[in-house]
Each structure stands twice: as C-alpha cells, then as structure tokens.
TORLUMKOL-335529 format. One record per atom (N, C-alpha, C): residue number from 1; residue in one letter; atom name; x, y, z. Coordinates in steps of 0.2 Angstrom, whole numbers, plus 2048, in hexadecimal, padded with zeros to 3 digits. Layout:
BEGIN
FINU  resi  resn  name    u    v    w
FINU   NUM     a    CA    X    Y    Z
...
END
This chain:
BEGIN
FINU  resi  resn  name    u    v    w
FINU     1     x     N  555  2ED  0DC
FINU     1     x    CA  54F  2ED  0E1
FINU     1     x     C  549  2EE  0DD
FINU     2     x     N  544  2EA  0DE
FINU     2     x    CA  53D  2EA  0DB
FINU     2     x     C  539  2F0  0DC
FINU     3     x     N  536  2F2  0D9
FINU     3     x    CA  532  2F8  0DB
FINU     3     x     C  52B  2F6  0E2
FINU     4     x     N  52B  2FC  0E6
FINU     4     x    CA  527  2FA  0EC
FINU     4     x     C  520  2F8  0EA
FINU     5     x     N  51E  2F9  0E3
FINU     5     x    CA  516  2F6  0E1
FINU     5     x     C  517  2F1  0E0
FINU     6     x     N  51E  2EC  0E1
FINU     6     x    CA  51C  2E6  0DE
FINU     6     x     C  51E  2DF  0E3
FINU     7     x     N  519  2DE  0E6
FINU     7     x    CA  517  2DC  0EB
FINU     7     x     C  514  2D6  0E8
FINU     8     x     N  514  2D2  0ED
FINU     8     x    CA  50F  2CB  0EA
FINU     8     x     C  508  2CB  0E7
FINU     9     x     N  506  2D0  0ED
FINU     9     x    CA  500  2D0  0EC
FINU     9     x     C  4FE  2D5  0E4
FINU    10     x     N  503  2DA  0E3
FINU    10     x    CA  500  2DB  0DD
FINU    10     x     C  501  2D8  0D6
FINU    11     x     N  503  2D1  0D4
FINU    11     x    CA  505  2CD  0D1
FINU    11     x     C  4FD  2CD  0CE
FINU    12     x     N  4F6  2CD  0D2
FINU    12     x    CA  4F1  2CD  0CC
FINU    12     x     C  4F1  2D3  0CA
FINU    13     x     N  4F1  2D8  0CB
FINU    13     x    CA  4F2  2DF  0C6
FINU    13     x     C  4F4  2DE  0C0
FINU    14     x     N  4F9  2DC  0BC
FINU    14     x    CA  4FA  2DC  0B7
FINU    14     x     C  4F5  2D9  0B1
FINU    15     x     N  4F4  2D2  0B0
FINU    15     x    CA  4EF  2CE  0AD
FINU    15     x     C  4EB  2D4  0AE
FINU    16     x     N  4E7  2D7  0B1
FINU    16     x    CA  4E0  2DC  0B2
FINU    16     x     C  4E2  2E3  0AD
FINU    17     x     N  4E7  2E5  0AA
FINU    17     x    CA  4E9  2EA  0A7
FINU    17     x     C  4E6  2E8  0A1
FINU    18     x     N  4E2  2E5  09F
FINU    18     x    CA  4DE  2E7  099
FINU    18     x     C  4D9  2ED  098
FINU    19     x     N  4D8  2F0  09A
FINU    19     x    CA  4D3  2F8  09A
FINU    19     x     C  4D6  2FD  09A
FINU    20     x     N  4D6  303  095
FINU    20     x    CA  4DC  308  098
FINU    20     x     C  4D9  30C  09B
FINU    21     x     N  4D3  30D  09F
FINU    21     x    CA  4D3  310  0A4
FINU    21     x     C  4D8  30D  0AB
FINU    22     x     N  4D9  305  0AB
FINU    22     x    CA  4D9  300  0B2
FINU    22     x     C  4E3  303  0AF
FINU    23     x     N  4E4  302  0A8
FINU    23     x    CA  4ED  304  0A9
FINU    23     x     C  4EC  30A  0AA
FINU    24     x     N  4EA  30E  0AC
FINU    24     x    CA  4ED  314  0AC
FINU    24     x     C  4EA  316  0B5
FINU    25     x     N  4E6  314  0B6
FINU    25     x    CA  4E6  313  0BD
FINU    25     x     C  4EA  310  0C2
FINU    26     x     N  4EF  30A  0C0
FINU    26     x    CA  4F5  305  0C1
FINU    26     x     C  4F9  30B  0C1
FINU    27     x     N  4F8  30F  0BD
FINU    27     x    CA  500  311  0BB
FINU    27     x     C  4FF  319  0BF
FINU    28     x     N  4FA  31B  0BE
FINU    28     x    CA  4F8  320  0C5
FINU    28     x     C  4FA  31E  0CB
FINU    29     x     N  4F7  31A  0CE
FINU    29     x    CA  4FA  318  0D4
FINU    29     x     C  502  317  0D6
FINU    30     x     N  505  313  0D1
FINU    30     x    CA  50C  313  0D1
FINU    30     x     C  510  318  0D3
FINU    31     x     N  50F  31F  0CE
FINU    31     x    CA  513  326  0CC
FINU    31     x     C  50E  327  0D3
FINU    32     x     N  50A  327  0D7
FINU    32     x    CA  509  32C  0DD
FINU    32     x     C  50D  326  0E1
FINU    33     x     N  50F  320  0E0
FINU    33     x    CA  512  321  0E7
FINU    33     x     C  51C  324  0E7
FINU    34     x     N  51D  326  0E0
FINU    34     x    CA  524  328  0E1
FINU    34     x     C  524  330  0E1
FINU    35     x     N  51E  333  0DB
FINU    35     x    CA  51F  339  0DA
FINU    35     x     C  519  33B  0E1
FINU    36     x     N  51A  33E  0E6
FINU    36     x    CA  517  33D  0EC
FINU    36     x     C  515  347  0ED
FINU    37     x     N  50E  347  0F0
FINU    37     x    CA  50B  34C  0F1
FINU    37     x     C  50C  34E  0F8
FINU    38     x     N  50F  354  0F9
FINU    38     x    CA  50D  35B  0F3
FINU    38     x     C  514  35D  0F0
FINU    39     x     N  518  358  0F2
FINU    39     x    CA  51E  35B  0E9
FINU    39     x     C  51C  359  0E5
FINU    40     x     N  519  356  0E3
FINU    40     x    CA  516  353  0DC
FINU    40     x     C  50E  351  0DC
FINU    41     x     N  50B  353  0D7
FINU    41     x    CA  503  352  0D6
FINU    41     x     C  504  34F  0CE
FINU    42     x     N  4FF  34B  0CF
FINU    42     x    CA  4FE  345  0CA
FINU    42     x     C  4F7  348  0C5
FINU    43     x     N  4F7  34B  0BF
FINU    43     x    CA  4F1  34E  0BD
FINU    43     x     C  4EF  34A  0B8
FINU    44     x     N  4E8  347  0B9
FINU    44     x    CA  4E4  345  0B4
FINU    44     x     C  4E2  347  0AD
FINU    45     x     N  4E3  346  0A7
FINU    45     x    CA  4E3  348  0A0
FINU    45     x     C  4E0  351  0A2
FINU    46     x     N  4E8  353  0A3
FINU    46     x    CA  4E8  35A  0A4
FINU    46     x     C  4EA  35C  09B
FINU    47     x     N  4E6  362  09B
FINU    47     x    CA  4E8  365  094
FINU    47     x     C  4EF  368  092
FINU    48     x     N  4F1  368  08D
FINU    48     x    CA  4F9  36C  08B
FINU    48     x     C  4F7  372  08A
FINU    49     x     N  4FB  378  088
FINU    49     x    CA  4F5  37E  087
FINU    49     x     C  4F5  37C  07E
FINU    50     x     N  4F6  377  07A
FINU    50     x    CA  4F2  376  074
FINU    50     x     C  4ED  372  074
FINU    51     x     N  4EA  371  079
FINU    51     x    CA  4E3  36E  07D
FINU    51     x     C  4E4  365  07A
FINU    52     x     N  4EB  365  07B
FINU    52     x    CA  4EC  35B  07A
FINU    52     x     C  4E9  35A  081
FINU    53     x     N  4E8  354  085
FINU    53     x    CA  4EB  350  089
FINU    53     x     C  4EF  34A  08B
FINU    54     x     N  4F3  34A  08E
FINU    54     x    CA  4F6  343  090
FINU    54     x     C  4F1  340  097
FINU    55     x     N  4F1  337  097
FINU    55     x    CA  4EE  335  09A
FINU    55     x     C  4EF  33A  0A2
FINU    56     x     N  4F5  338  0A4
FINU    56     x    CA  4F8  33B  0AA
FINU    56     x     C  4FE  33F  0A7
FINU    57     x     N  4FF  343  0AD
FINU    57     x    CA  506  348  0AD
FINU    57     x     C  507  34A  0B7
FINU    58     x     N  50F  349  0B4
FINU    58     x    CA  510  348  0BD
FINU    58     x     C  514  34F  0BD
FINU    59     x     N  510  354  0C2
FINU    59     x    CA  513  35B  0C3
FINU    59     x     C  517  35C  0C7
FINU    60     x     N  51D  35F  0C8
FINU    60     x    CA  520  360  0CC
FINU    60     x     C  520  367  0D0
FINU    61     x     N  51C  369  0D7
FINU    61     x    CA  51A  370  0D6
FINU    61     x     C  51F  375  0D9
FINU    62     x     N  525  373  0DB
FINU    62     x    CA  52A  376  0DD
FINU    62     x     C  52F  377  0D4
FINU    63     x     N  52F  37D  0D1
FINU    63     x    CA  52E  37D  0CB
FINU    63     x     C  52A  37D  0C4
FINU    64     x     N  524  37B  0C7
FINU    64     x    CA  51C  37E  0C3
FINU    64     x     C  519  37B  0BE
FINU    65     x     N  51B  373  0BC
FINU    65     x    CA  51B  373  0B6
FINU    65     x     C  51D  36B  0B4
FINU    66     x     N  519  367  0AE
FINU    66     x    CA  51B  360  0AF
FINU    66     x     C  520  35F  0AE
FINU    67     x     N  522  358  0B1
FINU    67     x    CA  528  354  0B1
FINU    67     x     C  527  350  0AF
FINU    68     x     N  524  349  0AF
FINU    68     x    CA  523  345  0AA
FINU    68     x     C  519  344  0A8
FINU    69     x     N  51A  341  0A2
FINU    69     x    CA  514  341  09E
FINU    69     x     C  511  33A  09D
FINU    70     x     N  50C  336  09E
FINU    70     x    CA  50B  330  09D
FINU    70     x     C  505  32E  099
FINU    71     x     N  506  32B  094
FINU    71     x    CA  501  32B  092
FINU    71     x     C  500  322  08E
FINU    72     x     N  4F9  320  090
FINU    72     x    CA  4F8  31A  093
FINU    72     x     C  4F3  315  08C
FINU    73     x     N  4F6  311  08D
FINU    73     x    CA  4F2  30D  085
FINU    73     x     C  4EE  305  088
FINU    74     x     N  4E9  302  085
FINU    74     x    CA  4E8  2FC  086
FINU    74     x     C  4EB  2F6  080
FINU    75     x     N  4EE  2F2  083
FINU    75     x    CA  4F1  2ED  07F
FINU    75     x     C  4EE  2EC  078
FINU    76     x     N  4ED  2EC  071
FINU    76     x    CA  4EA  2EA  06D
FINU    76     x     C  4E3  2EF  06C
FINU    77     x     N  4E4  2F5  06F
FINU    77     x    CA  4DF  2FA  06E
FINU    77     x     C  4E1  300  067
FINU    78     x     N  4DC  302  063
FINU    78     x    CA  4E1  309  05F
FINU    78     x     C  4E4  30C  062
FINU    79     x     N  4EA  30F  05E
FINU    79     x    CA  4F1  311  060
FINU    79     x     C  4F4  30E  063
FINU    80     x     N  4F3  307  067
FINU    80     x    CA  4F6  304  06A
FINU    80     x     C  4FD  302  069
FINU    81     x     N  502  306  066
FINU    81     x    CA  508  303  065
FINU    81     x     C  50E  309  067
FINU    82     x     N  514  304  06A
FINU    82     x    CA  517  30B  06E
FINU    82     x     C  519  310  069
FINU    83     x     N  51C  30F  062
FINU    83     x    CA  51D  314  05D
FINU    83     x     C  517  31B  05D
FINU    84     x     N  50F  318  05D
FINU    84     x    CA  50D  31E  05B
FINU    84     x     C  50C  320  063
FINU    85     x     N  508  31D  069
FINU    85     x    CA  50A  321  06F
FINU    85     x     C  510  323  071
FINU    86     x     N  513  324  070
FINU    86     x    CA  51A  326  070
FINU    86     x     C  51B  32C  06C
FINU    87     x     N  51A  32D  066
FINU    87     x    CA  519  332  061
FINU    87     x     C  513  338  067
FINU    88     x     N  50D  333  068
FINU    88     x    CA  509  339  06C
FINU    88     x     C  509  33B  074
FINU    89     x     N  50F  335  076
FINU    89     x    CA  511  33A  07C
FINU    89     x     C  516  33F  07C
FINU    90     x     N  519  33C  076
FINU    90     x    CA  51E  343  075
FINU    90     x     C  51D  34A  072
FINU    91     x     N  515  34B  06F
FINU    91     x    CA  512  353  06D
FINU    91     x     C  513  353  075
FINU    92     x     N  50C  350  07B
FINU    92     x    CA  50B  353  083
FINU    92     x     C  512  358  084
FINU    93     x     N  518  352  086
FINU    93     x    CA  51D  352  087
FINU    93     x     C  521  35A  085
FINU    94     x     N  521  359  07E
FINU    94     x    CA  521  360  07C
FINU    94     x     C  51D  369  07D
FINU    95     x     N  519  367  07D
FINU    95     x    CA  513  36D  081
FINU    95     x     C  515  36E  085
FINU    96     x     N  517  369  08A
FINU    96     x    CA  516  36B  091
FINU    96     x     C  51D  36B  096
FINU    97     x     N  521  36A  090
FINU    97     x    CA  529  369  092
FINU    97     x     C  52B  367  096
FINU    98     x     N  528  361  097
FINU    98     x    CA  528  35A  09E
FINU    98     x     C  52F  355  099
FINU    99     x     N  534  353  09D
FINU    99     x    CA  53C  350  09C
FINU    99     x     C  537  34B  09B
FINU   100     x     N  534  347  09E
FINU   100     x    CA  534  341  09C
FINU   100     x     C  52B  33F  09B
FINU   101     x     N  52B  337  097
FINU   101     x    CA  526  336  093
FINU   101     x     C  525  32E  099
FINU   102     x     N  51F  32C  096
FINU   102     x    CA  51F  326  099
FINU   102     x     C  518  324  095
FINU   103     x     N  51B  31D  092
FINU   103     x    CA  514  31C  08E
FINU   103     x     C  510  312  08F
FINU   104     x     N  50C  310  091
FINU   104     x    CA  509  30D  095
FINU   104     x     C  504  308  091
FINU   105     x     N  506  302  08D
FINU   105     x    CA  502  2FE  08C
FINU   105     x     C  501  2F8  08E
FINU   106     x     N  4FB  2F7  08F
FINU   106     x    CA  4FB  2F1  094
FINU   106     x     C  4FD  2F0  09A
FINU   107     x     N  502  2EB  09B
FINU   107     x    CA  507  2EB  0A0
FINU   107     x     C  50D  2EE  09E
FINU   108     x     N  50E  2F1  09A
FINU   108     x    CA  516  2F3  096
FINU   108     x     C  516  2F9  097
FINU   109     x     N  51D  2FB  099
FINU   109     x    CA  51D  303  098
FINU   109     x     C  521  305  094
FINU   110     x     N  526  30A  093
FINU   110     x    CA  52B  30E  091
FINU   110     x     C  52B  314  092
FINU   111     x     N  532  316  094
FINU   111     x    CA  533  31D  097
FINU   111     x     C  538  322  092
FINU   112     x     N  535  325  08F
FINU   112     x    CA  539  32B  08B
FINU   112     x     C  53C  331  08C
FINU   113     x     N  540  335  08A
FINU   113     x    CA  542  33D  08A
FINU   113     x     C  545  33D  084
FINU   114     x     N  544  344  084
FINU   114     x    CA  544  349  07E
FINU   114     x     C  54C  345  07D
FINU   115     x     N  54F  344  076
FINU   115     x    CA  557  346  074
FINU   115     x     C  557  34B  06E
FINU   116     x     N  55A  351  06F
FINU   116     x    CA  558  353  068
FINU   116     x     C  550  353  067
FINU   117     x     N  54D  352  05E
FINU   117     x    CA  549  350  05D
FINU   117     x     C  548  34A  05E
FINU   118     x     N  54A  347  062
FINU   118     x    CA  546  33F  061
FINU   118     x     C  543  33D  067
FINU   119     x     N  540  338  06A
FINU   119     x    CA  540  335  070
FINU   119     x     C  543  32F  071
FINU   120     x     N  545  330  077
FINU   120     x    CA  54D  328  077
FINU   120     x     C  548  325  07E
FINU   121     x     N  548  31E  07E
FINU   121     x    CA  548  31B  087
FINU   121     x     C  54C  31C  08A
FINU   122     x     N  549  31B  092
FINU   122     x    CA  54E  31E  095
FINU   122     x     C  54E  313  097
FINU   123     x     N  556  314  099
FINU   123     x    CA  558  30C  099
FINU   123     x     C  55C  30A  09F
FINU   124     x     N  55C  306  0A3
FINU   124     x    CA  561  307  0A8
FINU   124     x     C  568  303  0A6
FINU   125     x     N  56F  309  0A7
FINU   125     x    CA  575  305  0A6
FINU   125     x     C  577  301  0AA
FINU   126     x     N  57D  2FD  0AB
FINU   126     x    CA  581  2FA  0AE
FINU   126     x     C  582  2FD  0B5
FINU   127     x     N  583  302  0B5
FINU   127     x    CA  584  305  0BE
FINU   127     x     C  57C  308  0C0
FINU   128     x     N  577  306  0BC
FINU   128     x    CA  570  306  0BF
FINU   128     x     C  56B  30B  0BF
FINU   129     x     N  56F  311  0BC
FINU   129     x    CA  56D  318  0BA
FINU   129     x     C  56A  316  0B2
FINU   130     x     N  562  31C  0B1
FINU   130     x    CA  561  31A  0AB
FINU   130     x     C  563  320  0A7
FINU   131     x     N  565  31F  0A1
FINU   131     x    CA  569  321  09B
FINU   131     x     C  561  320  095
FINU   132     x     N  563  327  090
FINU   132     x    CA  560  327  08B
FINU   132     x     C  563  320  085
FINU   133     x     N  55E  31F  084
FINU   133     x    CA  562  31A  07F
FINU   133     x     C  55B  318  078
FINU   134     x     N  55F  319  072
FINU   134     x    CA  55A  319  06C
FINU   134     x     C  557  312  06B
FINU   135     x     N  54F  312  069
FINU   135     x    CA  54B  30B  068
FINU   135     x     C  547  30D  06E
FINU   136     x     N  543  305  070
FINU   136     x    CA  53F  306  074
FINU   136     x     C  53F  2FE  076
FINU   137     x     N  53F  2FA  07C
FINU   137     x    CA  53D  2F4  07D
FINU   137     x     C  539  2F4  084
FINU   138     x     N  533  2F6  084
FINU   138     x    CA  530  2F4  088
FINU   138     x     C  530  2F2  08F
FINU   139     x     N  52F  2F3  094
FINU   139     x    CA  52F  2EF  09C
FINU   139     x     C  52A  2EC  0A0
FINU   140     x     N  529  2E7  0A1
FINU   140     x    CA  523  2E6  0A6
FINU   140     x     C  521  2E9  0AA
FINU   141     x     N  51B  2E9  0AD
FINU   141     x    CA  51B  2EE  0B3
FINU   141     x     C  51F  2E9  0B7
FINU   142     x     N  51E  2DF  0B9
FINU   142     x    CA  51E  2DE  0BF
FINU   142     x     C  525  2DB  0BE
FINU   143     x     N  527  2D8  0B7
FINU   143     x    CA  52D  2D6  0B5
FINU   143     x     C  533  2D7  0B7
FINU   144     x     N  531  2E1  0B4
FINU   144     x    CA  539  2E5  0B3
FINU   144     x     C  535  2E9  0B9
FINU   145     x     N  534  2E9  0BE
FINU   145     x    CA  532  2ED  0C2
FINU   145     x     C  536  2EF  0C7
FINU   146     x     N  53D  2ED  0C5
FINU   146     x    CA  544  2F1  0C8
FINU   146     x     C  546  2F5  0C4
FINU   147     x     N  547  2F5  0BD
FINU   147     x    CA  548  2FB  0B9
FINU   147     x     C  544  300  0B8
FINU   148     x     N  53B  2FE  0B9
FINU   148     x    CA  539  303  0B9
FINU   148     x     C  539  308  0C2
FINU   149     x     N  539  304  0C9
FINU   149     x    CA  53A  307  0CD
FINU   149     x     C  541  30B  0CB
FINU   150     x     N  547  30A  0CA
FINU   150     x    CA  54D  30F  0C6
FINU   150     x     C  54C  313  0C4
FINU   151     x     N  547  311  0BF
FINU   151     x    CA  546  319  0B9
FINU   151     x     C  543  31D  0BD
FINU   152     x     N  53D  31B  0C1
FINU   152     x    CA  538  320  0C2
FINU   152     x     C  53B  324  0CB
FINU   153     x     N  540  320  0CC
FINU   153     x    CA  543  325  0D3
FINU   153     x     C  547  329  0D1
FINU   154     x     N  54B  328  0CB
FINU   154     x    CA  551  32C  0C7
FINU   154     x     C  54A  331  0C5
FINU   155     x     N  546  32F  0C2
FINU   155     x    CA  543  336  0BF
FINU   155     x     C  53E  33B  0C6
FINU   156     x     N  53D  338  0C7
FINU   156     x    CA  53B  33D  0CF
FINU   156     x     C  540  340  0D1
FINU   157     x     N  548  33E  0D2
FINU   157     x    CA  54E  341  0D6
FINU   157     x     C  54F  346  0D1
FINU   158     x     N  54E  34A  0CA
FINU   158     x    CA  54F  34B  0C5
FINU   158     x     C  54D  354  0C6
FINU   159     x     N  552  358  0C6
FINU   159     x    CA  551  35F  0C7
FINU   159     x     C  54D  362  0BF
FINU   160     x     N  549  367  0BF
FINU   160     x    CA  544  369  0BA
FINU   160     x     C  54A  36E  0B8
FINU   161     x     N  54D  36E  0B2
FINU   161     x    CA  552  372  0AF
FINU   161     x     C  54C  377  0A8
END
C-alpha cells in the first residue's frame, strides 16, 4: 500500500525539497498525519537536556517522552551526508531515549534504532514487517512511499519500553 501522502497531486513536492527548511516541513506534515494529536505531539528543534537539538522529535504523551527523532538535511548542503546525519541523529536519539531516528535529505530518508552501540536501518522483510538491518540505502519519499508508510505505521504501533 502507498502511503496516504502520496497522492498524484503530491508528485510536485518532491522536486521542491531543495531548502531544508521546505524538507523538514514535508516531513512535518507527513509524521503529523500518522503520529496524530493529542497521542502524539510533533516538537520543533526541541532541546535534549544537553541543549542539542533535533530538527523535529515525535513525542509520545502517554509515557512522557520521545519516540522518534528526525532530523532533516538539504541535498548537497554541509553535513549533507547520511553517515554524518546519522551520527547526529544518533547523540538526539541518545539524550532523549527515543527507539527510533529518522534522517531526511532532500527527498531521501532513512529510518534508524539503536542495535547495541551502533545504528542499523530499519528495512522491510518479506512478510512486510520492518527488521533492523546493518548499512543504510536510502528511500524515496514518493518512490519507496510503501516502505516508508510500513515503517512509519509499525513505529507509531510501537510500545515505549
């Protein structure tokens, strides 16, 4: 199944993800319509308490505390690469003890959690459930936009342990 944003008419969105303010308000929108209000609040470069922030962090308030961390790049901008935003969504992630990461350039995402020390993708198997899985390859938003609807339902469905 496609994800519900991906509709014909959002097909010009993509191309326009050059400003990382314009990605990170694409990807705002998206997490508000799965992580929905008032079970979940969507916070704008909220502070860690080691005064980091991530672009966005999707709070879950039943349990008090983030759930995923997003934090958002522009294609060919500094840092622009999943290795080092990846690295810096993983300190957020760590602060604030949020299971999963979500890192945003351009139109590409990837979705992380903690294994151990490291950070693995989350990927979807064969039976359509996503699994941690080591490396990183990238998803479209409007391309892979059934994988990413999968991830992002499974991590909403996702109890705060």
């Amino acid at each position: 199944m496609a994800a519900p944003y991906a509709t014909p008419a959002f097909a010009v969105i993509p191309p326009l993800m050059t400003d990382e303010s314009f990605v990170n308000g694409v990807w705002a929108h998206i997490l508000g319509t799965y992580f929905l209000f008032p079970d979940f609040v969507i916070e704008p470069e909220k502070y860690t308490p080691r005064k980091n922030r991530a672009d966005l962090y999707v709070h879950k308030i039943q349990g008090g505390r983030a759930m995923l961390c997003y934090e958002g790049k522009v294609k060919g901008g500094q840092d622009a690469t999943f290795g080092l935003a990846r690295a810096q969504a993983g300190v957020y992630m760590d602060e604030t003890r949020a299971r999963f990461g979500m890192v945003g350039i351009g139109r590409e995402v990837v979705f992380i959690t903690p294994q151990g020390s490291d950070l693995w993708d989350l990927k979807i198997d064969r039976s359509g459930k996503p699994v941690p899985v080591k490396g990183h390859n990238p998803l479209d938003i409007l391309n892979d936009s059934a994988a990413i609807h999968t991830i992002l339902t499974a991590i909403r469905n996702q109890p705060l342990t």
